[in-house]
ROMARVEX-923429 format. One record per atom (N, C-alpha, C): residue number from 1; x negated, y, z; atom name. Coordinates in pm, 1 decimal. Atoms other than C-alpha are relative to their C-alpha. Layout:
<rs>
{r NUM,{X,Y,Z},"CA"}
...
</rs>
This chain:
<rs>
{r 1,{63.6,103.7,76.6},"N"}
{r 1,{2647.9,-271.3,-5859.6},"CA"}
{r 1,{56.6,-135.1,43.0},"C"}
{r 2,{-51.6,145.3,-1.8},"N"}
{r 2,{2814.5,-616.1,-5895.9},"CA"}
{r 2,{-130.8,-127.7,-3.6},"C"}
{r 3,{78.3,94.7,-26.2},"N"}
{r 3,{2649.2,-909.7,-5786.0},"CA"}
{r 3,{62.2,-156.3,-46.6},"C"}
{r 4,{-43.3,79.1,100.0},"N"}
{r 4,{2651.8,-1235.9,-6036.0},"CA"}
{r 4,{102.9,-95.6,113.0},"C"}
{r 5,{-22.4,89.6,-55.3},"N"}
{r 5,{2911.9,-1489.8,-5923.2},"CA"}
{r 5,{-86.1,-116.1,63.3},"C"}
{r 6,{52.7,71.8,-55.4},"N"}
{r 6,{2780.0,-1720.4,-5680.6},"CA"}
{r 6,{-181.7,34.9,78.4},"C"}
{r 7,{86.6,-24.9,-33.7},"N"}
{r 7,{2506.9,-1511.0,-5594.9},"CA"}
{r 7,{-28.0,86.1,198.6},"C"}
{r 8,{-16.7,-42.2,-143.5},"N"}
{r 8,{2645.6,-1377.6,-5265.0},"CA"}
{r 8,{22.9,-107.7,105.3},"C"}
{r 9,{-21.3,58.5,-157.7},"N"}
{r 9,{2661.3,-1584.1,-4960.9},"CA"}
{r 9,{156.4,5.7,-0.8},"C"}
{r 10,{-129.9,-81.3,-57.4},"N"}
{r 10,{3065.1,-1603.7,-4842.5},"CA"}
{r 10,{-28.7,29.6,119.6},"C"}
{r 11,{-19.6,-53.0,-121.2},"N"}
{r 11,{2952.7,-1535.0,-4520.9},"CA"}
{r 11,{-35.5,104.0,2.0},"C"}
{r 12,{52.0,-88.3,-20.4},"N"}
{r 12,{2761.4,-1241.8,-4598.1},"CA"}
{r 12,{176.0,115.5,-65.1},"C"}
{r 13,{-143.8,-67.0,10.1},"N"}
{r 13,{3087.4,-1115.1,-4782.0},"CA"}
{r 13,{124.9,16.8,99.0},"C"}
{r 14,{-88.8,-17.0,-97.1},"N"}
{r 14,{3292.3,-1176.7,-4506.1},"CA"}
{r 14,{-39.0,121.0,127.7},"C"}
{r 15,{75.2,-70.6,-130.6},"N"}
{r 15,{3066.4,-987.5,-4275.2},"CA"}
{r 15,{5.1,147.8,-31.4},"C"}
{r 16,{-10.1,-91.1,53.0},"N"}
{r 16,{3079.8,-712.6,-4512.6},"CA"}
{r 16,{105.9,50.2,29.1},"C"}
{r 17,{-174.6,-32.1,-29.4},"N"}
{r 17,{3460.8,-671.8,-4531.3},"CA"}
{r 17,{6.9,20.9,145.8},"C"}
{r 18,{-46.9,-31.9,-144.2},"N"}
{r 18,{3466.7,-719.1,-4140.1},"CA"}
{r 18,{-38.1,158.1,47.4},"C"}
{r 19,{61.8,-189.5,-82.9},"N"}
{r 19,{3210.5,-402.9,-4081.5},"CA"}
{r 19,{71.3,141.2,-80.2},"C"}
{r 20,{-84.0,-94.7,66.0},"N"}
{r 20,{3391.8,-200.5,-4365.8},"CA"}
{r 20,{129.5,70.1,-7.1},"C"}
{r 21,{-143.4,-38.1,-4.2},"N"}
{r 21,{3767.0,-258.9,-4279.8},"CA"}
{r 21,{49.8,-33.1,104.1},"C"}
{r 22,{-77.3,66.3,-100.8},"N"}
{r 22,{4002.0,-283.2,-4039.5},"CA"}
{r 22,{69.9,-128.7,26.2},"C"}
{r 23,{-57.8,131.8,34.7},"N"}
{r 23,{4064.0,-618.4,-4048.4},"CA"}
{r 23,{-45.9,-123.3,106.1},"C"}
{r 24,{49.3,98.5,-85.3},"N"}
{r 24,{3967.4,-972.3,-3864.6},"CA"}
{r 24,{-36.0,-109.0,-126.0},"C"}
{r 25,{32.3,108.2,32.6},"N"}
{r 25,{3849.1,-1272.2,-3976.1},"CA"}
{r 25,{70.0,-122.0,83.4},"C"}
{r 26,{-105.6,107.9,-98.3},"N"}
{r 26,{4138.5,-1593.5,-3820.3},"CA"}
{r 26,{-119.0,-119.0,-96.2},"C"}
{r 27,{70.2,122.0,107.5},"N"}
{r 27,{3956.7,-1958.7,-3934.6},"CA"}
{r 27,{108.3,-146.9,46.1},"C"}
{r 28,{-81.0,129.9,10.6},"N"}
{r 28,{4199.2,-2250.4,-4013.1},"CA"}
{r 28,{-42.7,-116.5,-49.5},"C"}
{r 29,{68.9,105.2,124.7},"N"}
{r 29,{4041.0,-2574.4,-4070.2},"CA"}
{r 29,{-117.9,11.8,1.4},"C"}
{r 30,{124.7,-45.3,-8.6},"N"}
{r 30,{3688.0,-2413.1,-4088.3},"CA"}
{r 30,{44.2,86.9,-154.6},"C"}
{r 31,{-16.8,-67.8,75.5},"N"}
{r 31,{3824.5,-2202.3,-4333.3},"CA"}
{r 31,{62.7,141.9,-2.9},"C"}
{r 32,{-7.9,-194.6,-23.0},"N"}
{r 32,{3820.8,-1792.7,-4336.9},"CA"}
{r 32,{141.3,28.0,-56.1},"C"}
{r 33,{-128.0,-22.1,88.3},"N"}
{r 33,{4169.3,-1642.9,-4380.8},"CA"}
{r 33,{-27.6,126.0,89.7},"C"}
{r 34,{3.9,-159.3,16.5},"N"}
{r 34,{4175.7,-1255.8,-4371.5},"CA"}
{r 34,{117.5,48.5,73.6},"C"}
{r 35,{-147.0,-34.8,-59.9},"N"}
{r 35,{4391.8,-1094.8,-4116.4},"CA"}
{r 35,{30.0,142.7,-44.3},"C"}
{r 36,{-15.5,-132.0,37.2},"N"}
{r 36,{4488.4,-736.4,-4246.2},"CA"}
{r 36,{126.9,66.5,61.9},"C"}
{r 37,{-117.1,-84.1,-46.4},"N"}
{r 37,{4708.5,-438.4,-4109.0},"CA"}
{r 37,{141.0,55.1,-101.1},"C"}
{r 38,{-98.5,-14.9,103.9},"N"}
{r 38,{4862.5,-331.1,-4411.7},"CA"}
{r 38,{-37.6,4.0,-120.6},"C"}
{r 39,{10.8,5.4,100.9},"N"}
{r 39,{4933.9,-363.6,-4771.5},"CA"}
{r 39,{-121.1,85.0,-83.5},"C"}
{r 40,{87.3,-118.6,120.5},"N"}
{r 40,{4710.5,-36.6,-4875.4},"CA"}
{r 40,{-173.7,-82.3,33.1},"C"}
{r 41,{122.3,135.3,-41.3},"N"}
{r 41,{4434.9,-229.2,-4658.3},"CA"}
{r 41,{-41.2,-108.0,-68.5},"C"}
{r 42,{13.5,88.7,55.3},"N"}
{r 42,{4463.3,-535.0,-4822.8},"CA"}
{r 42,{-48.4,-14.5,-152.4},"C"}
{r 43,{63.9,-61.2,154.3},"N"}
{r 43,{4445.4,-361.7,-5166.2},"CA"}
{r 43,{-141.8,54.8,-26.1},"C"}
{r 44,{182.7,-67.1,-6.5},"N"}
{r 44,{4116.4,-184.3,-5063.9},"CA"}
{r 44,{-96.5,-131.6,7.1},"C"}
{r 45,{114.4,177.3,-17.7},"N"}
{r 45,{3974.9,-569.5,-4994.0},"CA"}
{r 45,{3.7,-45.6,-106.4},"C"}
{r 46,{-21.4,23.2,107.5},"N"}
{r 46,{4081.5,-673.9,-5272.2},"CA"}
{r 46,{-111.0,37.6,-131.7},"C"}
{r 47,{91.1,-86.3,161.9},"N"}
{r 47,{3887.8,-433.0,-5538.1},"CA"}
{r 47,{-138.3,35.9,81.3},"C"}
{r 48,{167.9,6.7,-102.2},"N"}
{r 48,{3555.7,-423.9,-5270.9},"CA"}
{r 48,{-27.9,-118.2,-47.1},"C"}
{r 49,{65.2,132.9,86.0},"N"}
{r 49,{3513.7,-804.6,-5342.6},"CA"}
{r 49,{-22.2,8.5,-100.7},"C"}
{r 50,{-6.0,42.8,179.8},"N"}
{r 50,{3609.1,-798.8,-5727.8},"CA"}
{r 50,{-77.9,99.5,-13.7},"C"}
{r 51,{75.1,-123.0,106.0},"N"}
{r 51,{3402.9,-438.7,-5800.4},"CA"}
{r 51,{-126.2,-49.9,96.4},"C"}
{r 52,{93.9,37.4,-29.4},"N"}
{r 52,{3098.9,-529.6,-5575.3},"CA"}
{r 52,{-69.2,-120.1,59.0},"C"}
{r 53,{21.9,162.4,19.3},"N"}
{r 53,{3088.3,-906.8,-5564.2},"CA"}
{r 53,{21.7,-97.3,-146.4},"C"}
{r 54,{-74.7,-23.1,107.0},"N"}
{r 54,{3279.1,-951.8,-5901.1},"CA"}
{r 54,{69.7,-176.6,18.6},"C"}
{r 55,{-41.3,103.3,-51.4},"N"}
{r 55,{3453.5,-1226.4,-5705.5},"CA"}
{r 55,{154.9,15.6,9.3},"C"}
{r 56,{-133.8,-36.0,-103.7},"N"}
{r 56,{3842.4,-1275.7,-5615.8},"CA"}
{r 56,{-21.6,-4.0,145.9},"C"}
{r 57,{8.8,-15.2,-144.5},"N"}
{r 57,{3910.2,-1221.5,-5277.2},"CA"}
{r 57,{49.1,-152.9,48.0},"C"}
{r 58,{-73.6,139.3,-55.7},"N"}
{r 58,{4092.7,-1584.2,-5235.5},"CA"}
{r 58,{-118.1,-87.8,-44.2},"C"}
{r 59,{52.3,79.1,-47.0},"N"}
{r 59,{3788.7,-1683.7,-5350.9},"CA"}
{r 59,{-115.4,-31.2,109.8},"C"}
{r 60,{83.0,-28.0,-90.3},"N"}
{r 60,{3606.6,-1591.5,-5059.2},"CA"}
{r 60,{142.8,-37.1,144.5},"C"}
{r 61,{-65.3,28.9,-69.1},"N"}
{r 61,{3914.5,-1636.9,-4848.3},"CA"}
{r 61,{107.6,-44.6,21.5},"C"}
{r 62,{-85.0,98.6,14.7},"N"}
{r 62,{4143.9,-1908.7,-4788.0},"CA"}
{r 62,{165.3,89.9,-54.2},"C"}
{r 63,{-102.4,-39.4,26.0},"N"}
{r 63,{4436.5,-1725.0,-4750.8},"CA"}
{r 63,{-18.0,174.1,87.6},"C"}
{r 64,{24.5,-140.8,-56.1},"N"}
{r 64,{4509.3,-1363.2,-4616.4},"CA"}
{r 64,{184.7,29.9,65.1},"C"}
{r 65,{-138.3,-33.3,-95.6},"N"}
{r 65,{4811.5,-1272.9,-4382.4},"CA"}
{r 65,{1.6,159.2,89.0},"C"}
{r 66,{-39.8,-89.7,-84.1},"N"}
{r 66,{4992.7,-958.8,-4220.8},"CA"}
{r 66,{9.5,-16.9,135.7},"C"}
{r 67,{-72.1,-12.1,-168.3},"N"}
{r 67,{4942.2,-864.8,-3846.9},"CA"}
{r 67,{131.4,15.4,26.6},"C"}
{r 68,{-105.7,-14.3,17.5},"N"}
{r 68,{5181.5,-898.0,-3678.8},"CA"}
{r 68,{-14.1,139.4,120.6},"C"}
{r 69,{6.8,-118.7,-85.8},"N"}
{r 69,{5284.0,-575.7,-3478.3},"CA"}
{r 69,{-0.7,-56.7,158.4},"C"}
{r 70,{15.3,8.8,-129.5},"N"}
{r 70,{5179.4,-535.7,-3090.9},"CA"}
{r 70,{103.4,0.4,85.5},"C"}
{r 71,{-119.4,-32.9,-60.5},"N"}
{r 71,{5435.7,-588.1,-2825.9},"CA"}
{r 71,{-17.6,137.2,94.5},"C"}
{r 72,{43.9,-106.3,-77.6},"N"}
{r 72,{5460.5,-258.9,-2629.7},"CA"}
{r 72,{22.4,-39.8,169.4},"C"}
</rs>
């Protein structure tokens, strides 16, 4: 069930995405930018906001960027 624009909180959406995916939350500015592992990841965030927020994801988060890989 989609929830009307502007009717969600962004923080509660962010909080959502954090407990759902593998992902982080980075803040630039005071502004949320989405850290994600990979592309299929990013696609699953993507259609979670828009099908049960009926939001874009940029507009809940500034920008969104690839980890970068761990040094061993």
């Amino acid at each position: 069930m989609a929830l009307n624009r502007g009717a969600a909180d962004q923080d509660y959406i962010i909080e959502q995405v954090v407990q759902l995916f593998q992902c982080r939350v980075l803040w630039s500015e005071g502004r949320p930018c989405l850290e994600y592992s990979s592309l299929e990841e990013l696609d699953k965030v993507y259609e979670y906001v828009r099908t049960r927020f009926d939001m874009d994801m940029l507009d809940v988060f500034f920008t969104a960027v690839e980890s970068l890989p761990q040094d061993d």
